[in-house]
Backbone of each chain as nested JSON, in Angstrom:
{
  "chains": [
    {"id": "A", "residues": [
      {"number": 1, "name": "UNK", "atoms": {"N": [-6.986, 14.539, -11.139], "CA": [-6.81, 14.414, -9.697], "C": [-6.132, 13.084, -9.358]}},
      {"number": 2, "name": "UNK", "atoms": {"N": [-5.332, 13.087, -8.56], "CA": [-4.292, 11.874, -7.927], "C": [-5.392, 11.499, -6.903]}},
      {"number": 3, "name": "UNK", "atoms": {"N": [-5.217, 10.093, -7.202], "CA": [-6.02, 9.075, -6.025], "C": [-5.377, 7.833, -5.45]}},
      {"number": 4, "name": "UNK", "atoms": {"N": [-5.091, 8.087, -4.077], "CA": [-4.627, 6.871, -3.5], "C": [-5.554, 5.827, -2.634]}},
      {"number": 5, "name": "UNK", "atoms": {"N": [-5.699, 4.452, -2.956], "CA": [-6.062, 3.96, -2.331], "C": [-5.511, 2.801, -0.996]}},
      {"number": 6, "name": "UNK", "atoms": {"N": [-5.846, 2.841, 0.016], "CA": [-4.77, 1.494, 0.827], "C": [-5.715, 0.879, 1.097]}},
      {"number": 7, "name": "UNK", "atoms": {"N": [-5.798, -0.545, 0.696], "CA": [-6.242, -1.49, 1.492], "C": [-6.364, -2.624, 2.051]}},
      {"number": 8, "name": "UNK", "atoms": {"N": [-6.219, -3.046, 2.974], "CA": [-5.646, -3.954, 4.234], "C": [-6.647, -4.864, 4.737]}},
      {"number": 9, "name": "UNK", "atoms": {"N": [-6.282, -5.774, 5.017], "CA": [-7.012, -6.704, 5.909], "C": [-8.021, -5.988, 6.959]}},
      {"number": 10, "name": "UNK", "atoms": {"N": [-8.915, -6.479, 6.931], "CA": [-9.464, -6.207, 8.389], "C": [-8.42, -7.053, 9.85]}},
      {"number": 11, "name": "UNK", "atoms": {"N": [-8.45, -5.904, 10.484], "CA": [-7.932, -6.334, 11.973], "C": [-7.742, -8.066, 12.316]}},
      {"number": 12, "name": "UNK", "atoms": {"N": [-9.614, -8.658, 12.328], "CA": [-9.099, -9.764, 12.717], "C": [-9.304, -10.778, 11.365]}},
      {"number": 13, "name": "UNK", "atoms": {"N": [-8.845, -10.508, 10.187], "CA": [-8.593, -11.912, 9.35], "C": [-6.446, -11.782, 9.767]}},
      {"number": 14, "name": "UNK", "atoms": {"N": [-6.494, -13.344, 9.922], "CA": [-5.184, -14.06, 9.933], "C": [-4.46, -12.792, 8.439]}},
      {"number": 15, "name": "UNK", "atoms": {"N": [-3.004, -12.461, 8.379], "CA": [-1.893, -12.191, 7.064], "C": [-1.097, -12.692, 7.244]}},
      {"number": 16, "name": "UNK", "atoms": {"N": [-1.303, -13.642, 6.594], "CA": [0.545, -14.998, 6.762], "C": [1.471, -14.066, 5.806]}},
      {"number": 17, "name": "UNK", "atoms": {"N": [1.289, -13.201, 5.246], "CA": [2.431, -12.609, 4.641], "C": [2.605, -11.434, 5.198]}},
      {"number": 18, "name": "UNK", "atoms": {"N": [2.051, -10.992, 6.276], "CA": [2.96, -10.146, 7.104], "C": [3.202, -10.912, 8.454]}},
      {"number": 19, "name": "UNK", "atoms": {"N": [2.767, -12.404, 9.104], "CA": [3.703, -12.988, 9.557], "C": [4.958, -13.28, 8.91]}},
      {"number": 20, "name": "UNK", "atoms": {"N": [4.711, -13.351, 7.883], "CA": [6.118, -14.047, 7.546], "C": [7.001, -13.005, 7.521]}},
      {"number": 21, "name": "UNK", "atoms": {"N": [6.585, -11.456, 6.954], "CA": [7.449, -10.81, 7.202], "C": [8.326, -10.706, 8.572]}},
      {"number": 22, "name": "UNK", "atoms": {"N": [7.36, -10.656, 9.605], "CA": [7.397, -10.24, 11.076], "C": [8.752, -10.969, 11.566]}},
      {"number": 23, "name": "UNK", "atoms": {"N": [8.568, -12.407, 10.944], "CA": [9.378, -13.593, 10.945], "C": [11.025, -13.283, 10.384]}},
      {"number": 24, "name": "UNK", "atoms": {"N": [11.299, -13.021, 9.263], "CA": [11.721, -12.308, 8.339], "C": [12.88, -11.051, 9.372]}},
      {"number": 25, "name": "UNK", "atoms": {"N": [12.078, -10.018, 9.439], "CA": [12.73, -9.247, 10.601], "C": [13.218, -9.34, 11.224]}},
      {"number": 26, "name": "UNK", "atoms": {"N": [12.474, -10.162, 12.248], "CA": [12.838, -10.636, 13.536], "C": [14.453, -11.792, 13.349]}},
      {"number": 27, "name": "UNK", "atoms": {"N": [14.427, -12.414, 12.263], "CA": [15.683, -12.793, 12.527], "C": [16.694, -12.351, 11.935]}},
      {"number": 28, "name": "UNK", "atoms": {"N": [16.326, -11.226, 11.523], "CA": [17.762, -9.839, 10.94], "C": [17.737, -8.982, 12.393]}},
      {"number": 29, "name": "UNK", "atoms": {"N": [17.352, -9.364, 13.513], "CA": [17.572, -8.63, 14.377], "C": [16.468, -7.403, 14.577]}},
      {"number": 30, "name": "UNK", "atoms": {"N": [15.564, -7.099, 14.088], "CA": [14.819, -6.047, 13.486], "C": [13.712, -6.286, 15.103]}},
      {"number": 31, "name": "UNK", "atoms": {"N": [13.631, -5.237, 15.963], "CA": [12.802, -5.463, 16.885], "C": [11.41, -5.264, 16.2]}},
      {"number": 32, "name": "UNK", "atoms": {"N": [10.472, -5.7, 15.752], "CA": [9.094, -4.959, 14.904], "C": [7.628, -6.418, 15.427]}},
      {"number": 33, "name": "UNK", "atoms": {"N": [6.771, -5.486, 15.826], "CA": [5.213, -6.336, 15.841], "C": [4.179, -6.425, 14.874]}},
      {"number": 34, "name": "UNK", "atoms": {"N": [3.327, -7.082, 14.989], "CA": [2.028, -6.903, 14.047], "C": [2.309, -5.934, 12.914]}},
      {"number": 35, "name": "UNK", "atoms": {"N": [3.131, -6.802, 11.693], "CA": [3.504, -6.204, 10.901], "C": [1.912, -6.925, 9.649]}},
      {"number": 36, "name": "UNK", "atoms": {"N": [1.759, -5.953, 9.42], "CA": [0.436, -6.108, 8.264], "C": [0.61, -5.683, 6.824]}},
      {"number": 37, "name": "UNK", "atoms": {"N": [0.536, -6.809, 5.932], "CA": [0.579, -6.251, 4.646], "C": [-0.32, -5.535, 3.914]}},
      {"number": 38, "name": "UNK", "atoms": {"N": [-0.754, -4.856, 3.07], "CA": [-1.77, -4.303, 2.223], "C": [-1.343, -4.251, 0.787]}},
      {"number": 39, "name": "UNK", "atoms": {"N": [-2.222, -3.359, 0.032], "CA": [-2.467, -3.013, -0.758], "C": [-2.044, -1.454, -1.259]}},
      {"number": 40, "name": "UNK", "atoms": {"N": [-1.665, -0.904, -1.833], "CA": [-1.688, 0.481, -2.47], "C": [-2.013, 1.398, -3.862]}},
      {"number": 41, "name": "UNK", "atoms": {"N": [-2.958, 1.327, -3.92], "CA": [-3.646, 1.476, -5.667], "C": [-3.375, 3.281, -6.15]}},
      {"number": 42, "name": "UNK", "atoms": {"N": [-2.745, 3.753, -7.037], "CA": [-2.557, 5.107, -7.055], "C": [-2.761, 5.304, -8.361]}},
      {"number": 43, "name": "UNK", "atoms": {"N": [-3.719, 6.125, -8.698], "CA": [-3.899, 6.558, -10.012], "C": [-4.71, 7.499, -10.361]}},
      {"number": 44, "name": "UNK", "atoms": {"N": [-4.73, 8.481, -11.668], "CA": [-5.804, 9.383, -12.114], "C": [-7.012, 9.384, -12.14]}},
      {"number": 45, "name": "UNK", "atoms": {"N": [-7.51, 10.434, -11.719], "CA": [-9.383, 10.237, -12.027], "C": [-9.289, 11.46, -12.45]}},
      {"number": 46, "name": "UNK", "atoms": {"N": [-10.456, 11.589, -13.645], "CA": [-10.883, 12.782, -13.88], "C": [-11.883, 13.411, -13.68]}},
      {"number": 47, "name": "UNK", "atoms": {"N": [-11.895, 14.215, -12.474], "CA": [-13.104, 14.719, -11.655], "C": [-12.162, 15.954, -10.878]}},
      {"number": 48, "name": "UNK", "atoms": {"N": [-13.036, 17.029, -10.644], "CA": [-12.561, 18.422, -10.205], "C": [-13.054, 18.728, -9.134]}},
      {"number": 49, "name": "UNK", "atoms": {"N": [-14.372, 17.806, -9.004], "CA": [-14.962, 17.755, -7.315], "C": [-14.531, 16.894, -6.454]}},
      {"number": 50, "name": "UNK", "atoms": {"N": [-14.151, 16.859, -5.303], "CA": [-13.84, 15.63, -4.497], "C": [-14.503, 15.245, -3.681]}},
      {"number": 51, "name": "UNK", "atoms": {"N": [-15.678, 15.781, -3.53], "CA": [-17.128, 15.046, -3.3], "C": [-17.476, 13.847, -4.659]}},
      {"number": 52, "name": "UNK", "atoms": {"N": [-17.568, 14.48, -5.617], "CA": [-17.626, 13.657, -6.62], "C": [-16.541, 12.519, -6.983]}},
      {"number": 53, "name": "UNK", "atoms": {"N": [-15.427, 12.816, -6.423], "CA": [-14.302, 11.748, -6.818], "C": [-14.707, 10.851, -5.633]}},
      {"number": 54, "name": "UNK", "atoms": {"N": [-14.469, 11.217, -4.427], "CA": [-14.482, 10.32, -3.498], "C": [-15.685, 9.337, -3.408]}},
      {"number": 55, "name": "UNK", "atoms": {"N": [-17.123, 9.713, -3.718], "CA": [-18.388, 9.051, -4.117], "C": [-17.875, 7.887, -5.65]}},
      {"number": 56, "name": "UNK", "atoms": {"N": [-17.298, 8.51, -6.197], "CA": [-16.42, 7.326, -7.873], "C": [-15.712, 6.503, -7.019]}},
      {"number": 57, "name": "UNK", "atoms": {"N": [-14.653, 6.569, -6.545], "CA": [-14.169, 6.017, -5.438], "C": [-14.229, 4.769, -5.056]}},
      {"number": 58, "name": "UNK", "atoms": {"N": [-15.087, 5.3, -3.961], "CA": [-16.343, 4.82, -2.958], "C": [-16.721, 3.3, -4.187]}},
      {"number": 59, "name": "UNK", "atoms": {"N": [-16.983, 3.956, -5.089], "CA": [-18.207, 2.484, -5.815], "C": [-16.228, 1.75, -6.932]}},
      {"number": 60, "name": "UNK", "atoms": {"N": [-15.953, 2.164, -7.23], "CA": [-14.961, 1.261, -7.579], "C": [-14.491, 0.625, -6.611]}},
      {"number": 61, "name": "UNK", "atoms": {"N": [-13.748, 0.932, -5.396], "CA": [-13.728, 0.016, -4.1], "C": [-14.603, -1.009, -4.112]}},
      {"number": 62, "name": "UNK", "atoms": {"N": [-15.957, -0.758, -3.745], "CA": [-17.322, -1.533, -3.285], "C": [-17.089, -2.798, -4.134]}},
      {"number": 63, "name": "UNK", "atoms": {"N": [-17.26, -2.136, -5.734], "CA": [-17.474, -3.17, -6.743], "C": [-15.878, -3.774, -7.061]}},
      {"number": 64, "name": "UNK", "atoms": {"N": [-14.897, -3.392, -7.271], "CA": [-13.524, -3.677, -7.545], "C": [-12.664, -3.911, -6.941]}},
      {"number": 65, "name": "UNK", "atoms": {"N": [-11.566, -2.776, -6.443], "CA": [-10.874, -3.031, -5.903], "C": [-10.644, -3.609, -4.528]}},
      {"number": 66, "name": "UNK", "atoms": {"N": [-12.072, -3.376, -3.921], "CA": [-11.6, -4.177, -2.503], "C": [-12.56, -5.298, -2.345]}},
      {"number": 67, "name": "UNK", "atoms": {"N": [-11.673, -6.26, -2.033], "CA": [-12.667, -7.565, -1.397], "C": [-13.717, -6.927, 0.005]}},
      {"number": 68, "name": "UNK", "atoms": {"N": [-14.657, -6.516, 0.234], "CA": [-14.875, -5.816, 1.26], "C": [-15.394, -7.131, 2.663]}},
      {"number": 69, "name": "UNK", "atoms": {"N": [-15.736, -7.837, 1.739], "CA": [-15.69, -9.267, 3.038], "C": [-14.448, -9.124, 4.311]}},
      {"number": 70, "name": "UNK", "atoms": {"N": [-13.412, -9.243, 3.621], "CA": [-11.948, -9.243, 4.525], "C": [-11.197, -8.156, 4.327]}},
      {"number": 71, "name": "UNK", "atoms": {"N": [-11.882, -7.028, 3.685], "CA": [-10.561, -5.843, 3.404], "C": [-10.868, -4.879, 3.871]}},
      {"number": 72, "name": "UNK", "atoms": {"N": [-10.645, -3.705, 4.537], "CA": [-11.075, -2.243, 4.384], "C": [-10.482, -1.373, 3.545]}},
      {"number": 73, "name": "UNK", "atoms": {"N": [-10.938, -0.363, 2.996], "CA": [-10.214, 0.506, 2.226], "C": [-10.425, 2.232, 2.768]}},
      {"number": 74, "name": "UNK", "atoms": {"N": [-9.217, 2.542, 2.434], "CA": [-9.155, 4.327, 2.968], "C": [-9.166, 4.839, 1.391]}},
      {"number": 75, "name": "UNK", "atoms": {"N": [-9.519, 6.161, 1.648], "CA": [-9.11, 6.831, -0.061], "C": [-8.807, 8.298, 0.661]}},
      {"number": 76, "name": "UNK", "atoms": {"N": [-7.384, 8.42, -0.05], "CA": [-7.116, 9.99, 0.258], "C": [-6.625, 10.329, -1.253]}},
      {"number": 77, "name": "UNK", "atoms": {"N": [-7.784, 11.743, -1.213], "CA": [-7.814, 12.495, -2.227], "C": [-6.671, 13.358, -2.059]}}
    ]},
    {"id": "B", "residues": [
      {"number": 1, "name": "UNK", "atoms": {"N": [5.889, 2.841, 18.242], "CA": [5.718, 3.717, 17.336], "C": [5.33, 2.988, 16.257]}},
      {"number": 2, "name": "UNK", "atoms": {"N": [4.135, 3.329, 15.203], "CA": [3.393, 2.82, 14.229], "C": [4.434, 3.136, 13.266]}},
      {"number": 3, "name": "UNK", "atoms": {"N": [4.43, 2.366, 12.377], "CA": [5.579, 2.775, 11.494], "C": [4.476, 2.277, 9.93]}},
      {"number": 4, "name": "UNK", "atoms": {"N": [4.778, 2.945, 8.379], "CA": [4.027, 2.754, 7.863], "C": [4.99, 3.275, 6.098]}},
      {"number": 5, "name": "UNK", "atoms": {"N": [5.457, 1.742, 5.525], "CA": [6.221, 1.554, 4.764], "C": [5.258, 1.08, 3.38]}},
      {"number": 6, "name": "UNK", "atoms": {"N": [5.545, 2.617, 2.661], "CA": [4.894, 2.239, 1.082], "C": [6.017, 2.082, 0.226]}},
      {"number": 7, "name": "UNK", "atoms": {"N": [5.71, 1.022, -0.682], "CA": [6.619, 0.389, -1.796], "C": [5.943, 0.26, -3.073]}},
      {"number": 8, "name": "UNK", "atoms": {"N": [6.399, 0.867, -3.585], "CA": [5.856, 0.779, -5.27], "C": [6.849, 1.03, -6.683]}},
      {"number": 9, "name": "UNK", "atoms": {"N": [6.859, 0.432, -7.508], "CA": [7.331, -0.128, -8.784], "C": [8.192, 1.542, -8.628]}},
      {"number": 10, "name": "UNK", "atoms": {"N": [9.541, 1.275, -9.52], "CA": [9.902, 2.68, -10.0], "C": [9.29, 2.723, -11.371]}},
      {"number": 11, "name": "UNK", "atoms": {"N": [9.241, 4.024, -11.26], "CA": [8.144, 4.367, -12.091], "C": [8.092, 3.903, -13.953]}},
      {"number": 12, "name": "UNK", "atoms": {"N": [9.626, 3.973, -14.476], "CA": [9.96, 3.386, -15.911], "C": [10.0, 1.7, -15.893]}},
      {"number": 13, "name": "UNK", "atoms": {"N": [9.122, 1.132, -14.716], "CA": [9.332, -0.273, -14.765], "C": [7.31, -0.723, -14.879]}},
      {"number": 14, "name": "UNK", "atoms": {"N": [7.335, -1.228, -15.721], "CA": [5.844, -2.027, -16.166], "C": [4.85, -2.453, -14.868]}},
      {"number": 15, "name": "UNK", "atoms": {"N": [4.119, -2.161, -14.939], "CA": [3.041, -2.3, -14.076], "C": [1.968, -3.342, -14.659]}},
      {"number": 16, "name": "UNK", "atoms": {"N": [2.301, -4.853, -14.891], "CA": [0.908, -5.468, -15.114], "C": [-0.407, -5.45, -14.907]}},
      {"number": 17, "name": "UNK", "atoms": {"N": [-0.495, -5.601, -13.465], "CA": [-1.134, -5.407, -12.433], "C": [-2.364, -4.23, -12.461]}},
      {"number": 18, "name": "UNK", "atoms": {"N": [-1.43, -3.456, -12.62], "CA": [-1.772, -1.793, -12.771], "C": [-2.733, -1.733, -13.826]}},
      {"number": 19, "name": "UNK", "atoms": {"N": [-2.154, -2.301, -14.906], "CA": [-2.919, -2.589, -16.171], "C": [-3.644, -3.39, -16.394]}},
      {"number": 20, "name": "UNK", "atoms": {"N": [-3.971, -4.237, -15.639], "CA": [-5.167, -5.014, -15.821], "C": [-6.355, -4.627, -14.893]}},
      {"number": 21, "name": "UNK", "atoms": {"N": [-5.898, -4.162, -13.757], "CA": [-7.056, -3.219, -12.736], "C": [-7.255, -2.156, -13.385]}},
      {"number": 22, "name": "UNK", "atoms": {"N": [-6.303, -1.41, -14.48], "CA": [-7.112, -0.061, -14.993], "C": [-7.786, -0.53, -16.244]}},
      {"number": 23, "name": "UNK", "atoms": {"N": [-7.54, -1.484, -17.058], "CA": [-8.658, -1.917, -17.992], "C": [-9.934, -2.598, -17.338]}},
      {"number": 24, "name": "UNK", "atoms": {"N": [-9.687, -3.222, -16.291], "CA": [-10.971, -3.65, -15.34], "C": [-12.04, -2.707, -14.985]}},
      {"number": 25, "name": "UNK", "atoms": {"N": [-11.362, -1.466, -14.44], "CA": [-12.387, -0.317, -14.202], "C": [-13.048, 0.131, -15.099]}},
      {"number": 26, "name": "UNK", "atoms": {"N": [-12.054, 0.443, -16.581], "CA": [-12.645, 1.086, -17.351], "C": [-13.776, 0.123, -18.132]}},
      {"number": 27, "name": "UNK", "atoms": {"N": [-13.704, -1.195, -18.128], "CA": [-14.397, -1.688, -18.514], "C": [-16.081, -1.315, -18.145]}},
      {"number": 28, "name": "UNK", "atoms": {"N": [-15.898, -0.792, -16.546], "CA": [-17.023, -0.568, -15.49], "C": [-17.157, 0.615, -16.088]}},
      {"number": 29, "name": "UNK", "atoms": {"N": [-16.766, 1.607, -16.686], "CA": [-17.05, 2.799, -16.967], "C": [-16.701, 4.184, -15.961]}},
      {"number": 30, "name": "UNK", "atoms": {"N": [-15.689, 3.527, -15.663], "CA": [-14.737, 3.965, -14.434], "C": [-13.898, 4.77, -15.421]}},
      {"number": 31, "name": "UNK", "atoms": {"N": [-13.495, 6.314, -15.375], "CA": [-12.757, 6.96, -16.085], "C": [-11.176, 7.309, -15.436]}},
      {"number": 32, "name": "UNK", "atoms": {"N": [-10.522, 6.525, -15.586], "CA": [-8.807, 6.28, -15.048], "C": [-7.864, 6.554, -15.764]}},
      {"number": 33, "name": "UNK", "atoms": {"N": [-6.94, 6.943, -15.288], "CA": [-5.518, 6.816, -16.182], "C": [-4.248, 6.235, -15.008]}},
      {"number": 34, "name": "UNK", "atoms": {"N": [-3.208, 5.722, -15.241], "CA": [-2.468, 5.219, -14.673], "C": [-2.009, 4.544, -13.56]}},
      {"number": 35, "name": "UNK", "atoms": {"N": [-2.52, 3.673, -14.033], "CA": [-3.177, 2.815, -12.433], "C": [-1.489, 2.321, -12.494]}},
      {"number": 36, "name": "UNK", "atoms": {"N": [-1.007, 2.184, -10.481], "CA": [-0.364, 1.821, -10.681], "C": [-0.83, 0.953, -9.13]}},
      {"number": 37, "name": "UNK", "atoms": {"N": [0.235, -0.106, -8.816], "CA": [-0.242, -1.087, -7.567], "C": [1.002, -1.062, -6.979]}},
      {"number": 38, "name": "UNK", "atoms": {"N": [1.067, -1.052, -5.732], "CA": [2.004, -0.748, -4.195], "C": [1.609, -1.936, -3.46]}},
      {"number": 39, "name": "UNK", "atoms": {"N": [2.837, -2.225, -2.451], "CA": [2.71, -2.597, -1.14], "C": [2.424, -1.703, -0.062]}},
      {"number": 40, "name": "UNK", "atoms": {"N": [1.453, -1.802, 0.895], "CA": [1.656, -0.818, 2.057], "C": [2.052, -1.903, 3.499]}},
      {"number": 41, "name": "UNK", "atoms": {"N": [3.192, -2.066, 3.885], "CA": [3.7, -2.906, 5.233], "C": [3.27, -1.463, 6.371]}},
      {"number": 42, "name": "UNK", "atoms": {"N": [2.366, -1.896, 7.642], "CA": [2.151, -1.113, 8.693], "C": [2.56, -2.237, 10.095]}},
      {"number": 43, "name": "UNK", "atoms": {"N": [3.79, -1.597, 10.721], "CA": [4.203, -2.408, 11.865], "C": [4.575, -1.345, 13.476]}},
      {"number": 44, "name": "UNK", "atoms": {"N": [4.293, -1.833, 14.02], "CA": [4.934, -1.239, 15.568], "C": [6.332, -1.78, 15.427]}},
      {"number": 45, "name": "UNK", "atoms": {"N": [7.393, -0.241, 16.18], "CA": [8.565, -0.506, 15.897], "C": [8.779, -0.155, 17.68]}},
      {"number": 46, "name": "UNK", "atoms": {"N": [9.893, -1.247, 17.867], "CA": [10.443, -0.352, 19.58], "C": [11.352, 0.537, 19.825]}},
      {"number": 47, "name": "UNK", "atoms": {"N": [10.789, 1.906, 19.403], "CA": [11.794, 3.203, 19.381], "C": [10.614, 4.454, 19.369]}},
      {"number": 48, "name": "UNK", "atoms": {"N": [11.674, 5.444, 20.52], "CA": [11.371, 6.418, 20.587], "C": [11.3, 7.676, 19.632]}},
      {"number": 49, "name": "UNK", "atoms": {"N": [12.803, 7.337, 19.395], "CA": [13.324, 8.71, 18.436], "C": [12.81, 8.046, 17.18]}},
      {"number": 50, "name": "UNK", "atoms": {"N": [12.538, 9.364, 16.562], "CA": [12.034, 9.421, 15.093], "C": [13.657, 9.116, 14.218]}},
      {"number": 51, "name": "UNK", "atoms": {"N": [14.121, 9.782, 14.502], "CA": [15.446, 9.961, 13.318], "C": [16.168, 8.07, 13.786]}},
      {"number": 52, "name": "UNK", "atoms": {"N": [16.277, 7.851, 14.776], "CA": [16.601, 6.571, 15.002], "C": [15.571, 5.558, 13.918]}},
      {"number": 53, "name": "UNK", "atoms": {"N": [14.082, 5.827, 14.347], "CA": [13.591, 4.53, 13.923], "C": [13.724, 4.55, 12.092]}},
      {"number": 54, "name": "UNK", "atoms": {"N": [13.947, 6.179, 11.832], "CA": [14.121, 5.943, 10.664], "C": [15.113, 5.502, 9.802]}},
      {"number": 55, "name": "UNK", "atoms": {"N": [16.085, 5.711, 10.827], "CA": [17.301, 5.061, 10.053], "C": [17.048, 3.472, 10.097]}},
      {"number": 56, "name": "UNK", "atoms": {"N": [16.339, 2.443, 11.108], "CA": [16.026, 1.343, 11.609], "C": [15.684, 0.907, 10.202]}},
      {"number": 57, "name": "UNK", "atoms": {"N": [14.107, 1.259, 9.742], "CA": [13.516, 1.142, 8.821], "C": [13.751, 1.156, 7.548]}},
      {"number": 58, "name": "UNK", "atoms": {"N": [14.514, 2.582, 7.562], "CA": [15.656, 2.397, 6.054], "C": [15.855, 0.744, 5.393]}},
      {"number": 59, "name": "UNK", "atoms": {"N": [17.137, 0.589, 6.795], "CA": [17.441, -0.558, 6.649], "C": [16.885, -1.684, 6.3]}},
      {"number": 60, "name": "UNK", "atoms": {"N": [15.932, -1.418, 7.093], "CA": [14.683, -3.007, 7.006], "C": [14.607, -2.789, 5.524]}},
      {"number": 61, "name": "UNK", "atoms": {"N": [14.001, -1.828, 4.81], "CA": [13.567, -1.571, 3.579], "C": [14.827, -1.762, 2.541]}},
      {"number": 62, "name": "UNK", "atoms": {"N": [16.495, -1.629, 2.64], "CA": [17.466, -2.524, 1.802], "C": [17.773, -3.336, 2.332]}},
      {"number": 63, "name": "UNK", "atoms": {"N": [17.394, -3.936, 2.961], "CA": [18.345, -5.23, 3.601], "C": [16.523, -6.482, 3.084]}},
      {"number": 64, "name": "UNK", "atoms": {"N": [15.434, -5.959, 3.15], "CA": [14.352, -7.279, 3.157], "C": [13.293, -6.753, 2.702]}},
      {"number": 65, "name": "UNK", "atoms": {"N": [12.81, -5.621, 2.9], "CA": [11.073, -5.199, 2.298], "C": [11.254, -4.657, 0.942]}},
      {"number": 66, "name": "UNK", "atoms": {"N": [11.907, -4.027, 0.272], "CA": [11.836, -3.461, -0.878], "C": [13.19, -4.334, -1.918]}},
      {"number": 67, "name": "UNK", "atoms": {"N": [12.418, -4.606, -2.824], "CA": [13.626, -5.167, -4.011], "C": [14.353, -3.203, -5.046]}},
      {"number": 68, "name": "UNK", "atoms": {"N": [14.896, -2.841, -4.668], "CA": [15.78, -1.433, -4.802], "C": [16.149, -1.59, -6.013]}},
      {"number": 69, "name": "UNK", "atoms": {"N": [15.58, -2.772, -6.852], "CA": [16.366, -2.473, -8.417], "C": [15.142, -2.147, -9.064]}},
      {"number": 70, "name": "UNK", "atoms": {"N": [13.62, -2.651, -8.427], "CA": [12.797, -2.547, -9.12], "C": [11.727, -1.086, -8.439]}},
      {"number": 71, "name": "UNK", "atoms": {"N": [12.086, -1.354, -7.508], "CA": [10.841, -0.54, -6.15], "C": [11.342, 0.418, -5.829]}},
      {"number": 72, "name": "UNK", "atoms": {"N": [10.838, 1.874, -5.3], "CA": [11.018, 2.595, -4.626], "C": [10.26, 2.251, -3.056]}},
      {"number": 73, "name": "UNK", "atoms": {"N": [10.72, 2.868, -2.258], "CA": [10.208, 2.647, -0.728], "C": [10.248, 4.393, -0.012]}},
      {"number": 74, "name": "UNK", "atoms": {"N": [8.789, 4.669, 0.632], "CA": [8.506, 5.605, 0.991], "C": [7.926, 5.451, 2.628]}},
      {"number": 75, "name": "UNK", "atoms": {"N": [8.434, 6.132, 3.9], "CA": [8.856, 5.531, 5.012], "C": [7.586, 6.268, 5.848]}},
      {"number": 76, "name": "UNK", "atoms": {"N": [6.576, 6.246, 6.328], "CA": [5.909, 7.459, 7.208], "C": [6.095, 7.029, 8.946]}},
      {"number": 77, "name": "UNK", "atoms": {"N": [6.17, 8.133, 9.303], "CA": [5.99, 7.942, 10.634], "C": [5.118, 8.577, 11.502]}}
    ]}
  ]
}
């Protein structure tokens, strides 16, 4: 099973690297706001349930991949 | 309009990253295969039309967000 994960800042921590993008844009002419950087994690799991994948998931996020202090994470199965 | 720009390695190009978060998991007893790691950029764009902002974005994505020798770039709207 293919698993994507995104995960992003929470709303209100400061991303100087999607200011800077914003920055970046804006002086190529690029009209664009609250540009936010993230994360994108994509890879195999081997699980046939997606109750069961998304619960595997769930605890690799928690414990791994996401800082959960300052990050949120989505998972689409 | 939310605009929502994924960027990730082409695919015959090395994934460090990838590989050290998928030996990380498995270390956890996390059962993975091919971890790979993305940018996800999410920005408000000032445009109506879809086919406009996408051509907008294109751009943004060869002209500053995506390095095109190494990255692919995938555009949602």
């Amino acid at each position: 099973m293919k698993v994507v994960v995104n995960i992003k800042l929470k709303d209100l921590v400061l991303d100087p690297a999607g200011k800077a993008t914003q920055d970046a844009l804006c002086s190529l002419d690029f009209n664009v706001k609250n540009v936010r950087i993230g994360k994108q994690i994509v890879f195999d799991l081997d699980k046939k349930n997606e109750d069961e994948a998304r619960k595997e998931v769930t605890k690799m996020c928690e414990e791994l991949l996401a800082n959960t202090v300052i990050e949120d994470y989505e998972i689409v199965l």
